[in-house]
N, C-alpha and C positions, 0 to 999 in steps of 0.2 A: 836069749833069743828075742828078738823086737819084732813084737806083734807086726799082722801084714795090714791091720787100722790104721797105725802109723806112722807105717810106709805110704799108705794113699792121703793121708791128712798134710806130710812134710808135701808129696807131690802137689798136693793141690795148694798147698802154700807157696813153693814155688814159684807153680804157674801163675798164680797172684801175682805175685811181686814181680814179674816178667812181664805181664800185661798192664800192670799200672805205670810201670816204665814204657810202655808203648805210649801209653794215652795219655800220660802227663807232660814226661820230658821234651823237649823239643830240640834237642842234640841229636842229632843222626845217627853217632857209635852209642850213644844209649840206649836207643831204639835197635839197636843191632844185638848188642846184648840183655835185653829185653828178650829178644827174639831165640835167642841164645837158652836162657834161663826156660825159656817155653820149652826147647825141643829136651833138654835136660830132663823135666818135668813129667815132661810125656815117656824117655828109657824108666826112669824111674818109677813110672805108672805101672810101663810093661814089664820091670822084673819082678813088681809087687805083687800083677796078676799073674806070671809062671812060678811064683812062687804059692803063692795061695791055691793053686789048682795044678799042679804036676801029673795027673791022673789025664789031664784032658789035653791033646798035642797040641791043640789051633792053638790054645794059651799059653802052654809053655815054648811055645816058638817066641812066644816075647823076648826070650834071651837070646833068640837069632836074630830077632829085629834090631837089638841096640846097634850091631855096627854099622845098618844101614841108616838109622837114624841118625849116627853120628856121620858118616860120611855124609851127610846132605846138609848136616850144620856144618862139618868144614868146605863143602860148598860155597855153603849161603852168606861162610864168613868171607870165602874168597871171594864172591861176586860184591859184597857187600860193602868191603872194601876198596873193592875196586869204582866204588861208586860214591862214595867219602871220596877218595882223592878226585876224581871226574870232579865231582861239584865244589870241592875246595878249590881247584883249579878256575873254574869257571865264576865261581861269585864270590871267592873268598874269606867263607864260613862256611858250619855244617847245619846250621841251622835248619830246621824242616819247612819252615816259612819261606826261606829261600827256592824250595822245591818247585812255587807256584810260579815264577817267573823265570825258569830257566824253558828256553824255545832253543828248538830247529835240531 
């Protein structure tokens, strides 16, 4: 049984490593799954805490929450995508740099 310290230390690791690909990389789909790695991070947070506290319902609803958390990341993948092709289209790279000179 793997302690529930564990579980919160890999999530916040994680979330690290999702956010430092936010703020470093300057590829667009890196930044997506950056983004990706985050909401992962956070299910992860929430079955750490329904699992550590089962006693208490507001917390063990964390395990209700992963699908919606997951459906908002295949949302976010789908809009996000869809916005990688828009700007490859338009400037031909995905560059983030790119992002400041696209108008209208």
């Amino acid at each position: 049984m793997i302690p529930v310290s564990h579980v919160f230390i890999i999530a916040g690791f994680i979330f690290t490593i999702g956010m430092v690909g936010i703020f470093i990389r300057r590829n667009l789909l890196v930044v997506f799954m950056g983004i990706e790695l985050m909401f992962n991070a956070a299910n992860l947070a929430f079955v750490g805490a329904g699992r550590m506290h089962p006693e208490l319902s507001v917390i063990s609803d964390g395990f209700a929450s992963v699908p919606f958390v997951m459906a908002v990341a295949a949302a976010e993948a789908a809009v996000g995508l869809a916005l990688v092709v828009a700007m490859y289209r338009a400037t031909g790279g995905t560059d983030t740099d790119l992002l400041r000179s696209m108008k209208g």
